[in-house]
C-alpha positions as CSV (number, residue, x, y, z in Angstrom):
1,X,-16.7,44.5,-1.0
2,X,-20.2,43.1,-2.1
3,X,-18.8,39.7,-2.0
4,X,-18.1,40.3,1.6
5,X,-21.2,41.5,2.4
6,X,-23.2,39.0,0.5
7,X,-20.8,36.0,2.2
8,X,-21.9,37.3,5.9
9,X,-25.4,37.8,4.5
10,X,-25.9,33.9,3.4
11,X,-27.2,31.5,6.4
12,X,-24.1,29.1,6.3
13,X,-25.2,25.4,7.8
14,X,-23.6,22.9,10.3
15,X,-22.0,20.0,8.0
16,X,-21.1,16.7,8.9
17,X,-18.5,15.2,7.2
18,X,-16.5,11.8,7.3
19,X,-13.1,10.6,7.0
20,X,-12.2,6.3,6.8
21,X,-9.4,4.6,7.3
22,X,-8.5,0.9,7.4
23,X,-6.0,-1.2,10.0
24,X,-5.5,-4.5,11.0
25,X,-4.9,-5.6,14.3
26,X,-4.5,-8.7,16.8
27,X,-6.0,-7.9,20.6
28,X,-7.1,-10.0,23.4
29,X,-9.6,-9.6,25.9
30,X,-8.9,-10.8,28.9
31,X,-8.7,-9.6,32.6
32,X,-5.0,-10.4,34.3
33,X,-7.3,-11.1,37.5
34,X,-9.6,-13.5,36.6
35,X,-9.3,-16.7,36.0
36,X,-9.3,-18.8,32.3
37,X,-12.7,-19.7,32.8
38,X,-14.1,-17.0,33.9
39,X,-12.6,-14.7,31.0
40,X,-13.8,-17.3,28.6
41,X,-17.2,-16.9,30.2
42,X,-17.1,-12.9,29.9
43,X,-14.9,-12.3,27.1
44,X,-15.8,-15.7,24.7
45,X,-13.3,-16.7,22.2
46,X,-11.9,-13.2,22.1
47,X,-9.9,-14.3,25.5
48,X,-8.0,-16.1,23.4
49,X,-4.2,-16.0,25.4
50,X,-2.5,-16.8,21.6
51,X,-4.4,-13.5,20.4
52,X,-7.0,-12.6,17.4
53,X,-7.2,-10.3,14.9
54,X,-9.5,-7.9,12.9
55,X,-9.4,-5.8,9.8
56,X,-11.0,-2.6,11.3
57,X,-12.5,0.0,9.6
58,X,-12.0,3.7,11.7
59,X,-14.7,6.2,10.5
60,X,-13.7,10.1,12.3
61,X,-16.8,12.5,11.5
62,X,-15.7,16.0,12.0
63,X,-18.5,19.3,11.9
64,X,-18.8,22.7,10.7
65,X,-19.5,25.2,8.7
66,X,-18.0,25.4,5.0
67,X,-15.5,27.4,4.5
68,X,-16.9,30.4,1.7
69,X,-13.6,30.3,-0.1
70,X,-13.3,26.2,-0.5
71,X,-16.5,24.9,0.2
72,X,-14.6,22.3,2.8
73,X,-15.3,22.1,6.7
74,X,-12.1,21.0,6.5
75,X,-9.4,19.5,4.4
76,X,-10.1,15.7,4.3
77,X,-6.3,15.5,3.1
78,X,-5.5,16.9,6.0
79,X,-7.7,15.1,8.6
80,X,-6.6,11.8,7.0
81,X,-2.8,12.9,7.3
82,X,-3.4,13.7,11.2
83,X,-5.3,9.8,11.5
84,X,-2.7,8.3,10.1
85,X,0.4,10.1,12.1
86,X,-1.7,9.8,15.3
87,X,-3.5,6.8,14.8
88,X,-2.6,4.0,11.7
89,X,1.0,4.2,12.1
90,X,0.8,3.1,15.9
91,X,-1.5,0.8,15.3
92,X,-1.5,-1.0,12.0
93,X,-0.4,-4.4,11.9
94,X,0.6,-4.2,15.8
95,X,-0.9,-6.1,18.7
96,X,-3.4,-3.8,20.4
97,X,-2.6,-5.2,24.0
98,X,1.4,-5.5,23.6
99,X,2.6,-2.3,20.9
100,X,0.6,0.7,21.5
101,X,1.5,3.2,24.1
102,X,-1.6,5.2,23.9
103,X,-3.5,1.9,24.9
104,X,-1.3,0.7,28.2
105,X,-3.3,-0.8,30.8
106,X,-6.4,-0.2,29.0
107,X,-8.9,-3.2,27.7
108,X,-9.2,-3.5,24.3
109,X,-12.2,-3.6,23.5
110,X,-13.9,-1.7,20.6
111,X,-15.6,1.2,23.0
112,X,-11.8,1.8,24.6
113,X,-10.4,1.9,21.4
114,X,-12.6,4.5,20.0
115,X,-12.6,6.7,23.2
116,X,-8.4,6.1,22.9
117,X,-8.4,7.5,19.3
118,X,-10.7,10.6,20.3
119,X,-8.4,11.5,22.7
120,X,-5.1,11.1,20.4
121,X,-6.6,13.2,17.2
122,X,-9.3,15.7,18.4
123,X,-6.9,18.7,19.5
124,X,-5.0,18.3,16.2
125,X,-8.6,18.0,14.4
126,X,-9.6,21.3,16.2
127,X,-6.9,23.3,14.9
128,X,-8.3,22.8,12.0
129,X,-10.7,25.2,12.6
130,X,-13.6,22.6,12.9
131,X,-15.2,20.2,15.8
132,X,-14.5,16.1,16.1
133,X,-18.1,14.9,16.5
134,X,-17.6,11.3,15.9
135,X,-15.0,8.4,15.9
136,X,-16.7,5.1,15.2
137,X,-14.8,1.9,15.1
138,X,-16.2,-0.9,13.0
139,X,-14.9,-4.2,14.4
140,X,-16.8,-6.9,12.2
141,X,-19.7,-6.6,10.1
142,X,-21.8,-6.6,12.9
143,X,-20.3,-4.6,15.4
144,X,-19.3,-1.7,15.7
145,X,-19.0,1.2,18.8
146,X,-19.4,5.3,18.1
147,X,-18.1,7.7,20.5
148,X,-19.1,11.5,20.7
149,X,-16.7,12.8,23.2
150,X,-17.5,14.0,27.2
């Protein structure tokens, strides 16, 4: 019973902790109702109609407080398992535009693609008894897009 008492007592603290993964994957960028030119003007070399491919780098931040009894906001096991049944396996090694059903008649461009993987893993995260704060998508070395949710 004092353990209880001196558990509720302590002033637990918001922790942000974060979860990588890795993928490969070919896209385009490209509007269907444009012309050639003009999607090479917008879109550069990544309107390329015979495709291009990057070796992302998916970061998912989730928040809370620690659990007393592990010290964890979460299992980091467990998060990863959930990226990889929601996420990696429908999208590793596939072409972004072409295989992935959660991406249909979307653009895909970095900022789609991390709104699109918010959206597939952060009821699963949840029920983990902690809050998705952050999916950031690392494209190349020098870009990247972070999204926070609505």
């Amino acid at each position: 019973m004092e353990f209880v008492v001196y558990l509720c007592s302590q002033k637990l603290t918001m922790i942000h902790i974060t979860r990588r993964e890795r993928f490969s994957a070919a896209h385009m960028l490209s509007r269907p109702e444009w012309s050639n030119e003009k999607n090479l003007e917008v879109f550069g070399k990544c309107s390329n109609p015979n495709w291009h491919g990057h070796n992302y780098e998916l970061f998912v931040t989730i928040k809370g407080e620690p659990n007393p009894e592990t010290g964890f906001v979460a299992n980091l096991s467990l998060v990863g398992k959930i990226i990889k049944e929601k996420v990696i396996v429908w999208i590793d090694h596939k072409n972004l535009n072409v295989d992935v059903p959660f991406l249909k008649g979307k653009l895909t461009s970095t900022e789609h693609l991390a709104i699109a993987i918010w959206e597939q893993i952060e009821s699963e995260i949840n029920k983990l008894g902690c809050e998705l704060h952050c999916v950031k998508i690392q494209e190349t070395e020098n870009n990247f897009a972070e999204y926070y949710g609505k």
